[in-house]
N, C-alpha and C positions, 0 to 999 in steps of 0.2 A: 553548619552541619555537614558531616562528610561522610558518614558511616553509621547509618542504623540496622540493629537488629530486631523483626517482628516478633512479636509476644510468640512463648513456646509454640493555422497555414500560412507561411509567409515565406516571402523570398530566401532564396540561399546562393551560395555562391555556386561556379560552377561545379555541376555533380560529379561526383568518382564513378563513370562505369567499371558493374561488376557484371560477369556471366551468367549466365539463366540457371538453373540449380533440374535438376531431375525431380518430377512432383511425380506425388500419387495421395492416395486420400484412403484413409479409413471409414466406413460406415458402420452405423448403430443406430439402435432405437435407445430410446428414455423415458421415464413418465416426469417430466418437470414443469415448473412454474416459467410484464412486461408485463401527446398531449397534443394540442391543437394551438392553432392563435385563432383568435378574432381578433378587426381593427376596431378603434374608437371612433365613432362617425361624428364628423364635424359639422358646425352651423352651416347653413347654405349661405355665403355673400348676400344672394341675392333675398331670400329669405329674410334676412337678418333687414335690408333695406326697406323693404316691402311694408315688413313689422312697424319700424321706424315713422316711416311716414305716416302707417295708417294713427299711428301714437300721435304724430305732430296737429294731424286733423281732429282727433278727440279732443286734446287739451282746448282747442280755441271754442271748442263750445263749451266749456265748463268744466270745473272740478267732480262733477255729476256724473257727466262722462268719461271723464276719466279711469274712474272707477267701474263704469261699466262697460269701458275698455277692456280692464283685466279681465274681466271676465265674458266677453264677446270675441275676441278677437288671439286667435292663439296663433303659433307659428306653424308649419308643415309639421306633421309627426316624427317625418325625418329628420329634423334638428333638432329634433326634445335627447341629448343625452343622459344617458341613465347610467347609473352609479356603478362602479367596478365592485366587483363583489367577489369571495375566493372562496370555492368549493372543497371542501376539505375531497382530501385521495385515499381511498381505503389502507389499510397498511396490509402490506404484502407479508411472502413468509421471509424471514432470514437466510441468504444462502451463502455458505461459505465453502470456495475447493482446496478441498488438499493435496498438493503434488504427491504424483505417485514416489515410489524408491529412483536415486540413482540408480543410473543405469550406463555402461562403457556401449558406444559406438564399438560394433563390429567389421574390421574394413578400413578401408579408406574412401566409400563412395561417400558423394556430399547431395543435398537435396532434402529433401523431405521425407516424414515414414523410413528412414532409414532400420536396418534391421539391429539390435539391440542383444544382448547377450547378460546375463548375470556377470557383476564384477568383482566378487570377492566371496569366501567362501566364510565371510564373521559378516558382513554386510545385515544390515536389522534395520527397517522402519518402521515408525512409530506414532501413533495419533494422539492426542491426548486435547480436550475438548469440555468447556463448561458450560452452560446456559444456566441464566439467571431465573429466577422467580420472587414473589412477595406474596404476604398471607396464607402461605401454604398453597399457593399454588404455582407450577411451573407451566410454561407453555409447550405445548405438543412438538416433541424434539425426536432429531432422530441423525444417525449416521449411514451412510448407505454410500452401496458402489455408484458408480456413473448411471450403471444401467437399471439404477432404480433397487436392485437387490438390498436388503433390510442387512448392517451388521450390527447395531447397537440400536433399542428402542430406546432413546432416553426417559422420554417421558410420554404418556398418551394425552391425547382430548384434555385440553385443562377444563372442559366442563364452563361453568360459570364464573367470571372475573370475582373477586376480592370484592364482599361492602364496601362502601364508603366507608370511611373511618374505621376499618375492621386494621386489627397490627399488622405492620407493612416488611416484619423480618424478614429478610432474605434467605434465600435461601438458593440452589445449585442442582442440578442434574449435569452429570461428570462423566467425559470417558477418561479413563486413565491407562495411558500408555499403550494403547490397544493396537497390535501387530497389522500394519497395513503392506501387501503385495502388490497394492493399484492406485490409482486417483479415487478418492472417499471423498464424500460429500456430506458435509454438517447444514442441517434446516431445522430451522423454529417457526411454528406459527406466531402469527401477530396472538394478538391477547388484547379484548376492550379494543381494540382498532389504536395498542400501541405498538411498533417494531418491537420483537425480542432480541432480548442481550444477548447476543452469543458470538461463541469466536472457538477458534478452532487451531493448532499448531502441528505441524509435523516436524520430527528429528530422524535424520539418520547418519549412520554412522557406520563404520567399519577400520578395522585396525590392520586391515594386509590388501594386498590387491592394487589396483592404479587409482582406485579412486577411495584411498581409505586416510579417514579423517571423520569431520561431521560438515552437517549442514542440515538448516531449519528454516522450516517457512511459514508463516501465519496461513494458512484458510483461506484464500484470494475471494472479495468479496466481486464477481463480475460485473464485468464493466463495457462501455462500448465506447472508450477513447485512454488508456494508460500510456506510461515513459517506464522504462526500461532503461537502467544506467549500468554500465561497466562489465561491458562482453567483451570479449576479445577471439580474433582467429587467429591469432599469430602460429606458429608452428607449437604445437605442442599442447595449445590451448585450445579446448572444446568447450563452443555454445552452440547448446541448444533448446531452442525456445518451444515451449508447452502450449498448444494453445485447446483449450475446454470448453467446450459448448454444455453446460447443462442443463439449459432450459431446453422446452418442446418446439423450438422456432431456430432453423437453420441460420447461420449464421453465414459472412458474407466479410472475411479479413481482408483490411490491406496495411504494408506495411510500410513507415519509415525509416530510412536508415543513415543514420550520422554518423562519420569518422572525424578524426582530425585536421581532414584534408576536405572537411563538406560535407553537402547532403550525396549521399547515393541511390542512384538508380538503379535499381537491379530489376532486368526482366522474370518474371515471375513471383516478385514480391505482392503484386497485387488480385484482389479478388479469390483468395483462398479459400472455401469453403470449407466450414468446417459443420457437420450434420447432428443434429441433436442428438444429446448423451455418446461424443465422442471426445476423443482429445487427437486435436494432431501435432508433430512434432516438425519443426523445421530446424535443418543445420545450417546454423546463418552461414558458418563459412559457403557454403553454396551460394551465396546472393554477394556477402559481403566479404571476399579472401583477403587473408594479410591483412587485418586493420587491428593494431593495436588498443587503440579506444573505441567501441561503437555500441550508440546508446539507439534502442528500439521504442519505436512508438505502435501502438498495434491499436487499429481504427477500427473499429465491426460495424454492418448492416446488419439489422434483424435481430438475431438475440446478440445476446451480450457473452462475452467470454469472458473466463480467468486466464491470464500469463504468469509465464513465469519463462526463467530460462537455469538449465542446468548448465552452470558452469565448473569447470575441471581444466586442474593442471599438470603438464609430465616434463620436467625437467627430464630428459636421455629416460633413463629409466628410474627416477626417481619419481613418489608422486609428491606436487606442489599443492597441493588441496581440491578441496570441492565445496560447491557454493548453491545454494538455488536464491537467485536474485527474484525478487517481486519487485513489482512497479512502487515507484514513490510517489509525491505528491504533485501535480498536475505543474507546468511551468507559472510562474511567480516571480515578483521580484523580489519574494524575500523567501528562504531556504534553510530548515533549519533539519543540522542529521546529529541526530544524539547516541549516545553508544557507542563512538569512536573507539579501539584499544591499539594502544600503541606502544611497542615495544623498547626495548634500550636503543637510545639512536647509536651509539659509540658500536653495540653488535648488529643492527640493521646496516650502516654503514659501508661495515666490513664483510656481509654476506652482498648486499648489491651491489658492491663491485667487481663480482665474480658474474663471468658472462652466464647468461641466461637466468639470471637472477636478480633482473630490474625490478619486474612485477611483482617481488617481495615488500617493497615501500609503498608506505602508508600514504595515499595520498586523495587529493577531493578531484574529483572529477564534474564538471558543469557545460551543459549542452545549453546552447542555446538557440532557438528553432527559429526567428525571426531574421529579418533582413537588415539590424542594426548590430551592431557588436554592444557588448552588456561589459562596464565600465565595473567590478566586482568587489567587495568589499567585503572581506572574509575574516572574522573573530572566533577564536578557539579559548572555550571557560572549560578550566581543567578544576579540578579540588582547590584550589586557592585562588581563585580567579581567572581573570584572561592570561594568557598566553602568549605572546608575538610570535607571529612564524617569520622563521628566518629569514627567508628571501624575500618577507613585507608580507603587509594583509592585503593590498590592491592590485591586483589581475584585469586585464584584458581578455575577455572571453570572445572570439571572433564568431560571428553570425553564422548560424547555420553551419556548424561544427560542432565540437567535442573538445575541450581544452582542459588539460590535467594538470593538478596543482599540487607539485609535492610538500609532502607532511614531513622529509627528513627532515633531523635536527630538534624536534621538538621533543619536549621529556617523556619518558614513560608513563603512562595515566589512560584515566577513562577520560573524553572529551565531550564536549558538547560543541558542534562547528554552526557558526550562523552566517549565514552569503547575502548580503543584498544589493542592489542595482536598480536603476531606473526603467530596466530589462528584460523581460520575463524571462528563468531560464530556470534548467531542471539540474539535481545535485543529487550526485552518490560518492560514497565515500569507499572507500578500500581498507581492509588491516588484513593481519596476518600473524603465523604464529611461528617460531621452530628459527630459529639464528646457525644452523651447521648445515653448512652447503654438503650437498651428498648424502641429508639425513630427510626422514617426508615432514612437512609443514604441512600446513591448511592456510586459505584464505577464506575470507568472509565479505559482502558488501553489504553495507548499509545505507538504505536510500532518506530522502526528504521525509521528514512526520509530518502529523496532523497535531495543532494544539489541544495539550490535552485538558479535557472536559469534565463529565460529572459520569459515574459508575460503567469506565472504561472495564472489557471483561479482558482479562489480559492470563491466556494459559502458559502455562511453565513445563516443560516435560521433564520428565525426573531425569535423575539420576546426573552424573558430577557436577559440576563447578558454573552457579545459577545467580546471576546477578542482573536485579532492578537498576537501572542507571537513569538518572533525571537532572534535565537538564533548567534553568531558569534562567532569563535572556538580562531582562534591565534592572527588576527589580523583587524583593521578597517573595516565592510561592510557598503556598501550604500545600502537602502531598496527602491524601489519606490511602493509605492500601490494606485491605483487609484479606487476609489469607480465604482461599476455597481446599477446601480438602477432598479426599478421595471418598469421603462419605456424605458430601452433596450438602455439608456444613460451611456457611461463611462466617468466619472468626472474626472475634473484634478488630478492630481498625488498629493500627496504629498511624502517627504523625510523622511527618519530616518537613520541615522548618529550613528552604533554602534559600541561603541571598543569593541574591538578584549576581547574575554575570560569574555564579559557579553548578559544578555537576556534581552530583552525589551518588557513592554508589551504596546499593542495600544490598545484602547476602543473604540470599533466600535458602532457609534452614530446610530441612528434609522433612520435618515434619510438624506439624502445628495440635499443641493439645494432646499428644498419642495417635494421630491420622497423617498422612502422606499429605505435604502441602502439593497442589498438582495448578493452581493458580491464583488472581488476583482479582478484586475490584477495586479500581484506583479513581479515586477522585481528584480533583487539582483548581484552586481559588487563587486571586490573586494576580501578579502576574503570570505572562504569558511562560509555558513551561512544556515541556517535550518528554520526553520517556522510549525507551527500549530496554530489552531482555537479552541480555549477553550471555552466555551458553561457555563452557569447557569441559575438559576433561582430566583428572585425576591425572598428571604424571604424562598425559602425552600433549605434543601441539597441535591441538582440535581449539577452532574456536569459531561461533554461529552467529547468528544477531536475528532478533525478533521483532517485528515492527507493530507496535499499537494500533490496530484497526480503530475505527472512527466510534463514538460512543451512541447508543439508538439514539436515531431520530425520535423524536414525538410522531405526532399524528401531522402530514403535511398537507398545505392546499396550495393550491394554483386561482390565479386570475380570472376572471370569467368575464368578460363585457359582451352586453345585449348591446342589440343596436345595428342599422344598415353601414 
């Protein structure tokens, strides 16, 4: 199948010093939403002897005794172990952030909270946001600024869960394409003590200006440990990393920073605070100057943030695209980034050989944070299968680095790239669009997925050129995706039927039934299989990448043991 359409800590080598960057901090208030160990206590030796004996002296006076051993003679209370048992964890609300608008750096100072300016005068972003429900009922949903302000109620109080056995249709509460000039915040309450389905995307876009092209971001679900792949400070190139606090419990950042040439230490990466219901912004070139590859790791105390980082590029005065990079999947020794798009090598070629137009090549990039180097083994399943990349599928990824793996030479197509090693290591991918030097491109990066599961909520923002891209590793997956529309309807499902070791792309139609398709729920059986949402534009070179957040948990519990 290739083409369906849906119905109507560890050592590093040594560090690169960078210079301290110029900090300052924003403050705010928020109204937001955050385990223990015990040991297992062991028999006493001596205890255990004690027992023993007193045992050996029963048995010689009789079988009688014996038995009224068991029940005379027990051990200290302190070696009685009692059984592990697992407390179920209430289910919290769902929170998802959406990067604010690109924005151009004004100046040339570097640090933090830098001062920002509007960058084009077509410049537009846009929300667009589903949350799930069953039996007529949706759970208590809502859109709103950082600082708590109300922009979209989705849904109120869902009241009382669903009977048993009452019908279980689904159904959706939807924002659709809803004009955002800030960092917006998607929340679901739990429902019955299960997480709500929800998920959230941001697009933006502009057709003049330094930073015009598109770029989209999923709804960053906060976290207090992510990876960051494929920033750069070279000259020309601006990152700068997002970081959000929206819960009510300050936060407390530090950061790590990997080049090609290492881990880097940069004074003032550490201890960042960032204050509930704020976002703060750092320009990595402050910490990390001139490094061509450099993947962030951002660690929080206290609450938890969302990242991101706004990436932009300026060939002299041409613009080379805009990107907002999200964290991918946690370091692993197995790496899987789907949604690859790659263009004619014969014109990628001949445009990166033109100076300053390296970082137009499509290529995989892999950090590896530990203190051994990761031996890499990297497979690209295109529409007809695997694919060999030119210059071989096995890399060397050096320890506690960044090591970039070019993708020229390989054919035009959607891909699906799989990496693995004995190693743990973290994987982003690169594309791009626009083949005429002197004319604006876009680039896009795609990081590591999660496998995907059962009624993944997956939004689509309208408007051009919208494609499901799925990936299957070893063998047969079955895909199901059911359109969401703008009126809070999820459509029948359709199927797709992928062998094992190719990618399939699906073109997601404008509209389903006479309503605006505005997203998805995708199910996925079988083997293991990947998924992203590839994004364009009608007639110019814009091109985004959306990454499949994780599908609700159930209801979870933790460990519990009594006992000294």
């Amino acid at each position: 199948m290739h083409e369906h359409t849906p119905p109507a800590d560890s050592g590093a080598p040594a560090p690169v010093q960078a210079p301290a960057p110029v900090q300052s901090e924003n403050d705010g208030n928020a109204k937001r939403t955050g385990r223990g160990s015990t040991r297992v206590p062991r028999v006493s030796g001596r205890a255990a002897a004690v027992a023993g004996a007193a045992a050996g002296v029963l048995i010689l006076a009789g079988g009688g005794a014996v038995v009224a051993a068991g029940s005379l003679v027990q051990g200290p209370a302190s070696s009685r172990v009692l059984p592990v048992v697992r407390a179920a964890v209430p289910a919290g609300a769902s929170v998802g952030v959406c990067p604010g608008p690109a924005r151009l750096l004004e100046g040339t100072g570097t640090g933090t909270d830098a001062q920002f300016r509007p960058e084009s005068a077509t410049a537009a972003t846009k929300v667009t946001a589903a949350v799930l429900g069953a039996g007529g009922v949706l759970p208590a949903s809502r859109l709103t600024r950082l600082d708590g302000t109300a922009v979209v109620e989705i849904a109120k109080d869902a009241g009382k869960p669903p009977a048993a056995g009452a019908p279980q249709e689904l159904l959706a509460g939807v924002v659709a394409d809803r004009a955002a000039d800030q960092v917006n915040v998607l929340s679901a309450n739990a429902v019955a003590n299960q997480n709500a389905s929800a998920a959230g995307a941001m697009k933006y876009t502009a057709t003049d200006g330094d930073l015009q092209g598109s770029a989209a971001a999923t709804c960053g679900q906060p976290s207090n440990d992510q990876w960051l792949g494929g920033a750069s400070t070279t000259v020309g190139r601006t990152s700068v990393l997002a970081l959000t606090n929206a819960s009510s419990t300050p936060a407390t950042v530090s950061l790590e920073l990997y080049g090609g040439a290492g881990q880097i230490q940069a004074p003032g990466s550490r201890g960042l605070l960032v204050a509930p219901g704020t976002t703060r912004s750092v320009v990595l070139a402050g910490l990390a100057p001139n490094v061509p590859q450099l993947s962030v790791r951002v660690r929080s105390a206290g609450g938890p943030v969302a990242a991101s980082i706004q990436q932009s590029v300026l060939r002299g005065l041409t613009p080379g695209g805009v990107d907002f990079i999200a964290p991918g999947a946690a370091p692993a020794v197995r790496q899987v980034v789907p949604g690859v798009d790659i263009q004619d090598p014969a014109g990628l070629a001949a445009l990166t050989s033109r100076n300053g137009y390296g970082d137009a090549a499509p290529a995989l990039q892999l950090t590896v944070p530990g203190a051994s180097d990761a031996v890499v083994e990297i497979k690209l399943y295109g529409r007809d299968g695997q694919t060999a990349l030119p210059a071989g599928g096995v890399v060397t990824a050096k320890a506690g680095s960044v090591t970039e793996v070019s993708l020229a030479g390989v054919p035009a197509g959607q891909y699906t790239i799989a990496a693995s090693s004995d190693v743990s290591f973290v994987a982003a991918a690169r594309m791009s669009r626009g083949l005429q030097a002197g004319q604006p491109s876009d680039v896009a990066w795609a990081g590591s997925a999660v496998r995907l599961g059962s009624q993944h909520v997956v939004p689509v923002p309208k408007g051009g050129l919208r494609q499901l891209v799925f990936g299957a590793l070893d063998t047969r997956a079955t895909i199901t995706y059911a359109p969401i529309t703008a009126d809070g309807k999820v459509r029948p499902a359709a199927t797709a039927d992928i062998a094992g070791g190719t990618t399939a792309t699906i073109t997601v139609p404008d509209q389903a039934d006479g309503a605006d398709v505005v997203g998805y729920v995708v199910s996925a059986s079988g083997d293991a299989a990947y998924g992203s949402v590839l994004l364009g534009q009608d007639g110019r070179n814009d091109v985004s990448t959306l990454a499949f957040l994780p599908a609700a948990a159930g209801q979870e519990t933790v460990p519990v043991t009594l006992g000294d």
